[in-house]
Z-matrix of the N, CA and C atoms (Angstrom, degrees):
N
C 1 1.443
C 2 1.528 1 110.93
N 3 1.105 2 144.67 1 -28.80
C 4 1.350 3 167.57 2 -131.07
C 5 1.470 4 111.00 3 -111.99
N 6 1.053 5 101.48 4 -37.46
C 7 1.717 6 124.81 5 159.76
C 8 1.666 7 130.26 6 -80.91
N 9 0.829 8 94.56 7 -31.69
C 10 1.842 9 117.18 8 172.40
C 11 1.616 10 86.25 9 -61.99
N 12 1.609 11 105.53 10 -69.45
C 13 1.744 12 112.56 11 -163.13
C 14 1.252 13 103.78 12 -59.00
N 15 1.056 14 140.00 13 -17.26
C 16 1.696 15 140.24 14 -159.73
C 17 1.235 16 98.87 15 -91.77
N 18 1.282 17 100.39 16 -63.81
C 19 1.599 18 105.69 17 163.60
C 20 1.664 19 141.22 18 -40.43
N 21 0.959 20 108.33 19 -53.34
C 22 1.458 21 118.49 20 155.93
C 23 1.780 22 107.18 21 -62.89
N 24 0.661 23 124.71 22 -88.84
C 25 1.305 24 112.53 23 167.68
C 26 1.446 25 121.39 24 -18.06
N 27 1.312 26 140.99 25 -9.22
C 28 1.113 27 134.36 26 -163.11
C 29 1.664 28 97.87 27 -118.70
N 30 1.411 29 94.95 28 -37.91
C 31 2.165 30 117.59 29 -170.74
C 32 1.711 31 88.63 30 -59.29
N 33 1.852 32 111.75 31 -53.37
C 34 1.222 33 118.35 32 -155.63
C 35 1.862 34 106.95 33 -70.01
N 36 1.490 35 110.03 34 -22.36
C 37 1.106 36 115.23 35 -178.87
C 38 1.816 37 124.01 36 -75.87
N 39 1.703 38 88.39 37 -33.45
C 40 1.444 39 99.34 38 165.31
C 41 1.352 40 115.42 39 -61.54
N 42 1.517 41 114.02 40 -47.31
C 43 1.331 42 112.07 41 -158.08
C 44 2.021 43 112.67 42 -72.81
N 45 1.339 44 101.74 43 -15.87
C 46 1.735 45 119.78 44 173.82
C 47 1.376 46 85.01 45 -79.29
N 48 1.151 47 153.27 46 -68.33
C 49 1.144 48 126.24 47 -165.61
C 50 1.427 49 126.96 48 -60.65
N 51 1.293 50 130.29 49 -16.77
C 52 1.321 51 145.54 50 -154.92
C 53 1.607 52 94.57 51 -102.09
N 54 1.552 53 116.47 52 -43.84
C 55 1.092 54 115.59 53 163.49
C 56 1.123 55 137.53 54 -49.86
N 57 1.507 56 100.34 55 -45.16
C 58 1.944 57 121.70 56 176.96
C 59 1.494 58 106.02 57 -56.24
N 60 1.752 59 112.01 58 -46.39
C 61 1.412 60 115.42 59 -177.22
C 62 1.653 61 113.90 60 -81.75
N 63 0.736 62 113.84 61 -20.36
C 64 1.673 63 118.42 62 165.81
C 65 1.553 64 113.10 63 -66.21
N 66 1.498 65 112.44 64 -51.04
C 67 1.536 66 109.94 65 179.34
C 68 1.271 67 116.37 66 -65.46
N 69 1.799 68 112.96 67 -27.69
C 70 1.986 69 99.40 68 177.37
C 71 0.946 70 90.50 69 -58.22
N 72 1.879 71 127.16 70 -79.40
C 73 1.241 72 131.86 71 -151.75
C 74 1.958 73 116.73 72 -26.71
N 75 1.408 74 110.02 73 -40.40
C 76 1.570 75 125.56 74 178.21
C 77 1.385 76 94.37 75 -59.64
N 78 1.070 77 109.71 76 -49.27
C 79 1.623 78 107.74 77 -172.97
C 80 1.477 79 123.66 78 -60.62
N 81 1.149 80 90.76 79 -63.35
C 82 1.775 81 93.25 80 178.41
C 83 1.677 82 108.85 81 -68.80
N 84 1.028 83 96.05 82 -14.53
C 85 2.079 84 94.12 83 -175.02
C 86 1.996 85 101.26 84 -81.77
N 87 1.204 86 103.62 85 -13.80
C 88 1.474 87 117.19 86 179.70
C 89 1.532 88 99.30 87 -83.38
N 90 1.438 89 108.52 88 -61.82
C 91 1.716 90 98.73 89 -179.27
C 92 1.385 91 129.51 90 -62.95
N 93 1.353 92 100.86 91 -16.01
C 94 1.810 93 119.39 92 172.88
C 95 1.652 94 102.68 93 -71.65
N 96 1.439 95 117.10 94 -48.02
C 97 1.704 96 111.71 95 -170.44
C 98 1.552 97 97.56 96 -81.35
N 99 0.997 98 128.41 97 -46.13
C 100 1.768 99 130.74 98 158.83
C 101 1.553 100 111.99 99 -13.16
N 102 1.411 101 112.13 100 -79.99
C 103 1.629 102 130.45 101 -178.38
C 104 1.681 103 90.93 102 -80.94
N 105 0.898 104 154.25 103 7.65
C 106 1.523 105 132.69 104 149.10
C 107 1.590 106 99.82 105 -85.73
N 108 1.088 107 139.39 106 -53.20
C 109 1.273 108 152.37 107 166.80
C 110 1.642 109 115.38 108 -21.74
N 111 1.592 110 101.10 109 -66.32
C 112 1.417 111 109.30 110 -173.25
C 113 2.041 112 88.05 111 -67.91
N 114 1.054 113 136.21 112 -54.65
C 115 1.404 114 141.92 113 -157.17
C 116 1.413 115 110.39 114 -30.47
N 117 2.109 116 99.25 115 -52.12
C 118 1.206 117 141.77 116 -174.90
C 119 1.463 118 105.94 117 -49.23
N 120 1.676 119 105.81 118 -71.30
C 121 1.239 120 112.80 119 173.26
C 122 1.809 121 136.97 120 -47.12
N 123 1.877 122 96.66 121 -31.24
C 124 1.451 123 117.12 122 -177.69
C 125 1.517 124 94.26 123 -71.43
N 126 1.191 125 116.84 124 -46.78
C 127 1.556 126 111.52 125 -166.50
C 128 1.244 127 111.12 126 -84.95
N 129 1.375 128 119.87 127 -2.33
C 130 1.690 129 113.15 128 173.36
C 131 1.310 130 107.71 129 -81.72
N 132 1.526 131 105.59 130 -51.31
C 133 1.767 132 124.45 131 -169.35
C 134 1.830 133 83.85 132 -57.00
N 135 1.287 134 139.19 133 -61.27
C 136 1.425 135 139.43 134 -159.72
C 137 1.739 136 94.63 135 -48.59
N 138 1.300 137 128.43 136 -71.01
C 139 1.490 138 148.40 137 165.62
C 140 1.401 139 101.27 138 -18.68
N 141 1.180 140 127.72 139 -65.73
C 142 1.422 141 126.29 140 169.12
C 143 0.763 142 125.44 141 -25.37
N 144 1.669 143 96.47 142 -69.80
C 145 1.671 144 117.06 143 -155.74
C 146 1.706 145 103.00 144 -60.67
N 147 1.724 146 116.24 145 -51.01
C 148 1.116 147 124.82 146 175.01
C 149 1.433 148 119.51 147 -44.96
N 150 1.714 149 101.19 148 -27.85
C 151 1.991 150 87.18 149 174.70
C 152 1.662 151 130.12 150 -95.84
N 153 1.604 152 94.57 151 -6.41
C 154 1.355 153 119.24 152 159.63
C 155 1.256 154 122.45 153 -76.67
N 156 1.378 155 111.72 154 -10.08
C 157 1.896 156 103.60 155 170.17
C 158 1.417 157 111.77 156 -70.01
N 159 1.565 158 122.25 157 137.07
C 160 1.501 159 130.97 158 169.03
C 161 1.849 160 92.07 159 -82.79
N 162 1.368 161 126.41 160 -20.74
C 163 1.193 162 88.21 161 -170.16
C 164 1.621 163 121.40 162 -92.63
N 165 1.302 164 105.08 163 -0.52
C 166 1.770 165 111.28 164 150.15
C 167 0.731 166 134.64 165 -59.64
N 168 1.325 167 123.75 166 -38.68
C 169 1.432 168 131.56 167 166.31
C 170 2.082 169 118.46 168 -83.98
N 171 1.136 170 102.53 169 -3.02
C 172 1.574 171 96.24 170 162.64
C 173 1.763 172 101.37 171 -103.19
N 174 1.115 173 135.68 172 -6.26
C 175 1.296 174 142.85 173 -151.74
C 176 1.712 175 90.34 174 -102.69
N 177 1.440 176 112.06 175 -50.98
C 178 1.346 177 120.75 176 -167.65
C 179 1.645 178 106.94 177 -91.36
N 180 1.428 179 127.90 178 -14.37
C 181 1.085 180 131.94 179 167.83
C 182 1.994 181 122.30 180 -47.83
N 183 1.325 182 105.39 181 119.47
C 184 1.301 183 106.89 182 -165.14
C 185 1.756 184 103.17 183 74.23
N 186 0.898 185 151.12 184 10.20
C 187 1.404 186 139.86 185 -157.99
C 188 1.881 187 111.45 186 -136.06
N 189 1.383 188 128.08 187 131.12
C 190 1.600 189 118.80 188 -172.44
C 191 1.582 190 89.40 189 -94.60
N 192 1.156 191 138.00 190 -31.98
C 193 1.578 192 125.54 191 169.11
C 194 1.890 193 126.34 192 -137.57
N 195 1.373 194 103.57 193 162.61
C 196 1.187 195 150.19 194 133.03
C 197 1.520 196 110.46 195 -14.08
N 198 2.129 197 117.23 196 64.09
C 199 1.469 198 97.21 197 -172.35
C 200 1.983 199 101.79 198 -63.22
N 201 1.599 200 104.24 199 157.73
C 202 1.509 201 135.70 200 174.76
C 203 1.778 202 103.19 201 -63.35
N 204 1.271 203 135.14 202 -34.90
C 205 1.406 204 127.58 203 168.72
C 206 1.682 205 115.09 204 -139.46
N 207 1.566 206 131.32 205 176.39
C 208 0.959 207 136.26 206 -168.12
C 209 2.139 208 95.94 207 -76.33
N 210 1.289 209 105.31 208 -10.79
C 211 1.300 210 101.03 209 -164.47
C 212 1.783 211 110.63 210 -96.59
N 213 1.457 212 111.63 211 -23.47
C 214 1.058 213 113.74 212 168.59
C 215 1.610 214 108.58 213 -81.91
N 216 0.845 215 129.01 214 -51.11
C 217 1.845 216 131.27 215 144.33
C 218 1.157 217 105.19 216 14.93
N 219 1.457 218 111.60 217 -90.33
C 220 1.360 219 143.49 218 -166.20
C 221 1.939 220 94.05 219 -56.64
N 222 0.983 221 124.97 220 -73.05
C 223 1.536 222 124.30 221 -159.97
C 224 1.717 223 89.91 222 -70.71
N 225 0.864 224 151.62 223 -35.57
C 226 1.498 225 129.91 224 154.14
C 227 1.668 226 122.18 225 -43.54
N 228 1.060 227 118.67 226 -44.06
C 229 1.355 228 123.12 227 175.69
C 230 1.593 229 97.88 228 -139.32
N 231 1.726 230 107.35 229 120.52
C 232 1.251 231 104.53 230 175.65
C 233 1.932 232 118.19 231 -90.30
N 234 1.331 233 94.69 232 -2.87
C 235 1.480 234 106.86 233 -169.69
C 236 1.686 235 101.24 234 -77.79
N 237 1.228 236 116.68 235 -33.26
C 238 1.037 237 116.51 236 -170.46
C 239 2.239 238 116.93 237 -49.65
N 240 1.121 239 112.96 238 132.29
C 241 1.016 240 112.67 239 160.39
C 242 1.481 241 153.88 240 -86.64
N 243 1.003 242 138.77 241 -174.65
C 244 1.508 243 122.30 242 -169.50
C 245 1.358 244 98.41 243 -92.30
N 246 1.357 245 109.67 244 136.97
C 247 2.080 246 122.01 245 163.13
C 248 1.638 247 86.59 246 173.79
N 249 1.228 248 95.74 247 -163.10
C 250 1.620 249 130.04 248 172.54
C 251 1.726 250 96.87 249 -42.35
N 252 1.413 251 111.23 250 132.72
C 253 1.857 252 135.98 251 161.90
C 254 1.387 253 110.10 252 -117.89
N 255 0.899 254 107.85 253 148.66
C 256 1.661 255 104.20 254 165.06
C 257 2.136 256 95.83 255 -114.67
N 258 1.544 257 103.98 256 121.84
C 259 1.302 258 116.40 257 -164.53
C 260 1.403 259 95.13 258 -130.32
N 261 1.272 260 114.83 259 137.48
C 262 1.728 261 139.16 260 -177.99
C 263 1.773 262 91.84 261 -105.51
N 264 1.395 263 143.06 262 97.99
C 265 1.258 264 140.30 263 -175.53
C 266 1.885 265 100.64 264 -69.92
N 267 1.714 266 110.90 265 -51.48
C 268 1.183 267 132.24 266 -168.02
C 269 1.790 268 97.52 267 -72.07
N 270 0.912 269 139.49 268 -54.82
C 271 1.093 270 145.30 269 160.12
C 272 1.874 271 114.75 270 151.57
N 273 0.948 272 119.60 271 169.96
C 274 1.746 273 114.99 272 -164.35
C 275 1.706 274 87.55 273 -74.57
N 276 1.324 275 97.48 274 145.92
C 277 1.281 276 122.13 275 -170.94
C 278 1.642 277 130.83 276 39.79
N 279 0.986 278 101.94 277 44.60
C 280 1.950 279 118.42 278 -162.78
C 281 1.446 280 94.03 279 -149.24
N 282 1.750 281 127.07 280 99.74
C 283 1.064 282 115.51 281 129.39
C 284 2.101 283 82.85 282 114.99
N 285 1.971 284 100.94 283 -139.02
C 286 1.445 285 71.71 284 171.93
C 287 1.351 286 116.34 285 -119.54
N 288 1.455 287 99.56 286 -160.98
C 289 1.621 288 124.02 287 -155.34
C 290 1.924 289 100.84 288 -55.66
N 291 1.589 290 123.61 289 152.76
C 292 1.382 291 115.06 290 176.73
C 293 1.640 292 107.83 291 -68.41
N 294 1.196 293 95.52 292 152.12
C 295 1.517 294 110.51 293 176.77
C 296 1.708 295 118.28 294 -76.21
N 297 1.075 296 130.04 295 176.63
C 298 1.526 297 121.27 296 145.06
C 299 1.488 298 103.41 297 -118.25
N 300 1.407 299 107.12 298 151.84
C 301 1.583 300 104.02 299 -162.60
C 302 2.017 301 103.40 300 -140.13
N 303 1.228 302 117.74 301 175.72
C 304 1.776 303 98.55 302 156.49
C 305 1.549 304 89.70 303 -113.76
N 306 1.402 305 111.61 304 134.99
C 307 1.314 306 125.24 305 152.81
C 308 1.777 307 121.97 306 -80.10
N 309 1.048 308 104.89 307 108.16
C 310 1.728 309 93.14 308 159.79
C 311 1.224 310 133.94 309 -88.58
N 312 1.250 311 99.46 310 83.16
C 313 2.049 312 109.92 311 -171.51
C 314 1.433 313 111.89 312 -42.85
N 315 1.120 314 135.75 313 -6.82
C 316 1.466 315 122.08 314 -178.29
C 317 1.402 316 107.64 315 -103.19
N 318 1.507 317 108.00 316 -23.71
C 319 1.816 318 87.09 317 176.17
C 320 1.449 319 95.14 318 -110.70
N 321 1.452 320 126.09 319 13.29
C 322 1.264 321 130.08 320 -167.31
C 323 1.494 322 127.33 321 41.19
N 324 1.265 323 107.38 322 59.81
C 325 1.080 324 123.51 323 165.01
C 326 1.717 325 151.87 324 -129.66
N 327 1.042 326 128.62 325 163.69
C 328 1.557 327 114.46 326 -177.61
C 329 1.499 328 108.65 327 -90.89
């Protein structure tokens, strides 16, 4: 009889442990879909925000791209002044999305 109890006792001890290791795993697999979640949300609200800028659309007006630095910017339109660009570093449609940046048109830079 003594063995039966040992035994069970031993099955029941495994199975608390299996439990213990099952519940981190729940845990951390919760904080993983959590921070994928918020990521989701950061990069949608970002997506937005980017299609709500007017100054992309005066930047891209008359224009088929997205210059690659604040310096090609500038030698496309020299009138342009220094503030906020919207600049594709990787190039328009290659890789990722354009940035918004401040250009300083006089030393031509980002």
């Amino acid at each position: 009889m003594q063995i039966k109890e040992i035994l069970a006792v031993i099955r029941e001890t495994k199975w608390e442990a299996k439990v213990t290791q099952l519940e981190t795993k729940v845990t951390r697999l919760e904080a993983k879909v959590k921070n994928q979640e918020s990521f989701n949300e950061k990069q949608t609200n970002l997506k937005t925000s980017l299609s709500n800028r007017p100054h992309l659309e005066s930047q891209l007006a008359g224009k088929s791209a997205i210059f690659r630095t604040c310096d090609e910017s500038r030698s496309a339109n020299p009138s342009l002044s220094s503030g906020m660009q919207w600049i594709d570093p990787d190039g328009q449609g290659i890789g990722d999305d354009p940035i918004y940046v401040y250009c300083d048109m006089t030393t031509r830079s980002t």
